[in-house]
Each structure stands twice: as structure tokens, then as C-alpha cells.
N, C-alpha and C positions, 0 to 999 in steps of 0.2 A: 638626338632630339632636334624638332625645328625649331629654329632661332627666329620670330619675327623680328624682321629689320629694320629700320627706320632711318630719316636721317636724325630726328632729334628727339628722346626719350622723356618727357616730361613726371619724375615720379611724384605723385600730390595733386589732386584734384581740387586745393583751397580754392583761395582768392588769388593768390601769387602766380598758381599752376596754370588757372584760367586766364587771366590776362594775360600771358606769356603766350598759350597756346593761340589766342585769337591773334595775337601778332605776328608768332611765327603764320600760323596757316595765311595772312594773309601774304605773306612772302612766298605761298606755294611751296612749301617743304615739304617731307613725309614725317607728316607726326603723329607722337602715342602719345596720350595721357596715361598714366597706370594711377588708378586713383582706387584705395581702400576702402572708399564708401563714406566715411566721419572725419572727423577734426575741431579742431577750435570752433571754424567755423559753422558747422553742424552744429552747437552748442546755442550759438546766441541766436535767440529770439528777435531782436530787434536790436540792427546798426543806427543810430543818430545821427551821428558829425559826414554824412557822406552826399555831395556835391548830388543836387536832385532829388534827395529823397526827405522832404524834409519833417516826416512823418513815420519814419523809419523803415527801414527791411530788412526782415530777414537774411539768416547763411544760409538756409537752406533755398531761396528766392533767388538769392544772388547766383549762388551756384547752378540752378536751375539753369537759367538766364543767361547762365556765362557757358557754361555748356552747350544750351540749343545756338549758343552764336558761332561760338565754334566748330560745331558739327558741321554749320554751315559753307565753312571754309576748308570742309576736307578735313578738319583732325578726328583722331581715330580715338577711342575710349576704350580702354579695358578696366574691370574692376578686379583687380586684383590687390597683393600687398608684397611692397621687394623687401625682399631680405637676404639678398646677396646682391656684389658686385663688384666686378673686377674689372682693371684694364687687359685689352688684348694686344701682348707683342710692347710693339716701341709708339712713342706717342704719338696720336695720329690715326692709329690701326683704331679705334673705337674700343668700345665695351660690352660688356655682354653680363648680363641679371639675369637673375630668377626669383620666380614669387615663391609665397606660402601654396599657390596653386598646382606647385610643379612646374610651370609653363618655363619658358626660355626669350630672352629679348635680346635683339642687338639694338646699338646704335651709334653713330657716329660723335653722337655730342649728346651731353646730358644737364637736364638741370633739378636741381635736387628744390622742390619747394616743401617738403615735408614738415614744418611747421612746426610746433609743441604742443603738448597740452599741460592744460593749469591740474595742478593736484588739489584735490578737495576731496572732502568724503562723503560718503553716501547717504545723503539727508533725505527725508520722503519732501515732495515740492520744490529743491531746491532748484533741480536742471532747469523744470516749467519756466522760474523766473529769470532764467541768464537772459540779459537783454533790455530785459521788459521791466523791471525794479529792483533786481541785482547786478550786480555789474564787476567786472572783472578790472578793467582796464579805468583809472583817475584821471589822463587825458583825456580818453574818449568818452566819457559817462561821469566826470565829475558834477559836470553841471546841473546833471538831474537830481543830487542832492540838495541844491540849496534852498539853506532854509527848512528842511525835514530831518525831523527824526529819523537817525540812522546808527545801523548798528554794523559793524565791521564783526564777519565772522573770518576768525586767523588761527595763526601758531607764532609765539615767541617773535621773534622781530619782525620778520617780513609784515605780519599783523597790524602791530603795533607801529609801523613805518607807514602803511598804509592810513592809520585814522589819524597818527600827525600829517602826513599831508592835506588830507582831507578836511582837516578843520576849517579852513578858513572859510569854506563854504558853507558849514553850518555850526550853530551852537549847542547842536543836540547831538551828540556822538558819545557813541558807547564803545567797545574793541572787549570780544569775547574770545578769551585764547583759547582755543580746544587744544587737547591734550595736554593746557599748562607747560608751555614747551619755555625755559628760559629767555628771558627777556633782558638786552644789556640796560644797565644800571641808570645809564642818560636818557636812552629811552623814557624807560618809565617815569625817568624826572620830567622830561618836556611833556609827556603825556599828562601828566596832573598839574606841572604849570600849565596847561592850557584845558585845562577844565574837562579833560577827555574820564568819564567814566568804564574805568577798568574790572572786568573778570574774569578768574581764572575757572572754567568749570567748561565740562565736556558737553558739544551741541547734541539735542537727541531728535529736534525735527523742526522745520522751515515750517510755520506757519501759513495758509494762504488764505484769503475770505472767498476770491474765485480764480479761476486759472493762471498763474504767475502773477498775482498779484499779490504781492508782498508786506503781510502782517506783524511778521515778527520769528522768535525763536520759541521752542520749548528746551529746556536744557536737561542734562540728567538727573538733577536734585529733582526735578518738576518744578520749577520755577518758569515764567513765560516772561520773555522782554516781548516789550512792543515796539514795533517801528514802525516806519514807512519804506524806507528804502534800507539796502544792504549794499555792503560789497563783502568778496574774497579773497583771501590774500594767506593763504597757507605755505608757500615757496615750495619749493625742491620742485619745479617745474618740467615737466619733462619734455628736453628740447631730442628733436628727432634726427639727430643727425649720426645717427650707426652706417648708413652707407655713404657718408664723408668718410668717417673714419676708415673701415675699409678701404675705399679709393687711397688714404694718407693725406687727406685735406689738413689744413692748416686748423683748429682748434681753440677757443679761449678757453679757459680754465669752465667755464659756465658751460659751457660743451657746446655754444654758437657758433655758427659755420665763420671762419675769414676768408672776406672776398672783396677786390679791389674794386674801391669805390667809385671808379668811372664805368666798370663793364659788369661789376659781380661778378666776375669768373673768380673761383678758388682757387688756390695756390697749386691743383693739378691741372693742366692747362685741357682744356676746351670739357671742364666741370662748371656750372654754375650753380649758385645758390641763391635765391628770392624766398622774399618774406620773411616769416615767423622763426622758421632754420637759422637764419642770419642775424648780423648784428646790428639792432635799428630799435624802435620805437615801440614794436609791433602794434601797429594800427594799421586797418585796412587798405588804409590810401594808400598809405606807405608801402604795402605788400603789392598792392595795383600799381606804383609806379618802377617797382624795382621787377616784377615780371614783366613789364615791359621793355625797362633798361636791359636786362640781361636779355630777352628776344633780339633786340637789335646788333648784340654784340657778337650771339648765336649766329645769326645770320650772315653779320659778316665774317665771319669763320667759316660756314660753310660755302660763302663763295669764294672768299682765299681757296678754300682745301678744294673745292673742283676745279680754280682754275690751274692750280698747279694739277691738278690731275689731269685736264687736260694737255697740258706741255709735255708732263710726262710719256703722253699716249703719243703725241706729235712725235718726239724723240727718239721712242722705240721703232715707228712705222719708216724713221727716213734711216 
């Protein structure tokens, strides 16, 4: 089979993948992106908290945008999806994938940004408004609650975690547990010391008045809550790191990648990990500056590893 080769393999076309990529290429490297086409970011409608945008943008903008930057620097795109990957030989010899495509890839150095995605279930309206008056993320989109009616659509804690946090920012909070998944006991005591109205009954459809804008629930009794704003908070999140594991990367229990704090490289040496995969905040900024940190670390790795290649060559010819 041919193996396209590369010097550094970027699998995940996020936010983490893209700024990585525009940093290696401006190093002049040989770079792939292999990027699956969705993710998190493909989800939300409209990022807030992001330096310049103060009106919001789009993932799918962002990505746009970070892509045609990079193409412009020489990085290479495939759309594909890996689902294998192994090391070749002793460390140093590089690695070699394959997608769901068939296709084959080498490369000398890899960085995993493959992200997670949030578990939720399949509501009519609900995608339209990630962004735009739902929201995923308390750091990043806390603020557009204050002060409005909101309703937290969850399961059992993670839910109920989510509209205690979220109280302080308003005094109209509701927390609608679909599937009635168990809730610990303290929980639900701080939830009703703080005024937080609780339901246990299955979501049947996201309300909208017009495109992602966010009315409320219909549930399965046929009941309708009304709100203004939502958030999500279902847990058992699905982080994407099956080609860490593979490799034998380092692991937390929560199945996020470990990777040293000054360079992002994971415990198998010249692996990285950026963003969503890893262990952080997950906010976009935060995924933009750690595909950058891990590019620069890439880099010098790959100049280490050619200048010993070149002595090596030196050594043999005398």
C-alpha cells in the first residue's frame, strides 16, 4: 500500500488542529491534516468570549478561516477518519495510520487534537441553537444567562451540577433531568436551598419561535416549560482519544489525554496532544494556545531529529 509521508501528521481539523497547523507550516514542515469533517466545533453556532470577535463566530467560520490560512502555508488536508495507529520499530522510526478510507499515512511526529463530543440526545431544534441560546460550556456562555429564564436540560448529577453553578447568574432556573437518572442526595439539597426548580420527566422537543432561538421544552407528559436560554449538561462525554490509547499514552481515568505541561507531548515521546483530547478547561482559546504550544515543541523536535540525521550522514560518508 502507499504510505503518504509527512513530517508531522495532524489528526483533527478543530480549533486546536488548525492552529497547530498554521504554526507548523509557517516553520515550513511537511504537513497533513487528516480531519473527519465535524466535531465540537461544527456544533456551535456562535463562540462569544473570543479576542476580536465581539459579536460572535461561528465553528464552522472559524474553521473555514483557519483552514484557507493554512493551505496558504503549504499544509496539506485530507478528509478522512484514523482509526488505527501504531509506532514503527524503536523510537524515533515514526508511525504509520490508516483511516476508515483504507488509505495509509506515515509520519515522523504526530499530534492527536481529536477533541470530544458532548452526549445529548436527539431533540428536533435543539443543534440549531448550540451557540446562539443554548450553550454547552458555564465559562464560556455563562454570562448570556443573566438575569433570564433558563432551563438546564441534563441527567442525574452532571445536570444538576450544572444549574448549581449557574445560579448566581440568575434567579429563574429550572434543571429538567431526562431519563430521571439518580441524583446524590446533597445535590438536591443545595438545589432547593437555592431556589433551583427541579424535574424529573423525559425531553420530547426544543422549542424555537425562529431559527436557534430558544423558547423553551416540550416534554413527554406534554407539558411545555418556557424559557429564554438553556444549557446541556448530560455527562458520559465522549473524549476521543482511542489513538492515544493505541500508541500506550498516559490516560486519566476520564479517558483525557496526559501531556506535559510545558511542551504537550504525551508520555510516548514525539506524540502530542492539543485541546479538547487533553486535560484543560476546554475553551477555544485554550485549544488555540495549546496547538500552538505543542507546534513549537513539534518543531523543535524536528529540528533536533534532522540534525542528528544529518551527523549521522556526516559519519557514515567519512
Amino acid at each position: 500500500m502507499h504510505m503518504e509521508k509527512v513530517d508531522i501528521l495532524i489528526v483533527g481539523g478543530g480549533i486546536a488542529g488548525l492552529q497547530a497547523a498554521i504554526q507548523l507550516g509557517r516553520y515550513e514542515h511537511k504537513v497533513l491534516v487528516v480531519d473527519a469533517g465535524y466535531g465540537r466545533s461544527t456544533l456551535c453556532r456562535s463562540y462569544h468570549n473570543i479576542l476580536g470577535w465581539p459579536d460572535g463566530v461561528s465553528g464552522d467560520e472559524l474553521r473555514q478561516l483557519g483552514r484557507l490560512q493554512a493551505e496558504r502555508l503549504g499544509v496539506a488536508f485530507v478528509q478522512d477518519e484514523i482509526v488505527q495507529a501504531v509506532a514503527k520499530g524503536r523510537i524515533g522510526d515514526g508511525f504509520e495510520l490508516w483511516g476508515k478510507s483504507g488509505r495509509g499515512y506515515e509520519a515522523r511526529t504526530l499530534l492527536l487534537a481529536t477533541g470530544l463530543m458532548d452526549r445529548m440526545p436527539e431533540l428536533p431544534n435543539l443543534k440549531e441553537c448550540l451557540g446562539l441560546t443554548v450553550y454547552v460550556c458555564p465559562d464560556c456562555d455563562g454570562y448570556e444567562i443573566k438575569d433570564r429564564n433558563t432551563l438546564v436540560m441534563g441527567s442525574g448529577d452532571a445536570g444538576a451540577a450544572m444549574a448549581i453553578k449557574l445560579r448566581h447568574r440568575t434567579e429563574q432556573m429550572t434543571y429538567v433531568n431526562h431519563q430521571n437518572r439518580a441524583v446524590k442526595s446533597e445535590l438536591l439539597m443545595e438545589m432547593k436551598n437555592k431556589g433551583i426548580t427541579y424535574l424529573t420527566e423525559d425531553l420530547d422537543e426544543v422549542v424555537v419561535d425562529s431559527p436557534g432561538r430558544f423558547q423553551g421544552v416540550v416534554l413527554k407528559d406534554g407539558r411545555r416549560l418556557e424559557a429564554e436560554r438553556g444549557f446541556i449538561a448530560f455527562g458520559g462525554n465522549e473524549v476521543k482519544s482511542d489513538l492515544a490509547r493505541q500508541l500506550g499514552a498516559e490516560r486519566m481515568e476520564n479517558r483525557h489525554v496526559m501531556t506535559d505541561p510545558r511542551s504537550k507531548m504525551t508520555s510516548v515521546p514525539f506524540v502530542w496532544a492539543a485541546g479538547d483530547v487533553g486535560v484543560h478547561a476546554e475553551q477555544v482559546t485554550i485549544a488555540m494556545g495549546e496547538g500552538s504550544q505543542a507546534a513549537i515543541w513539534i518543531n523543535k523536535a524536528l529540528l533536533r531529529m534532522n540534525e542528528e540525521a544529518n551527523v549521522h550522514r556526516v559519519v557514515i560518508r567519512s
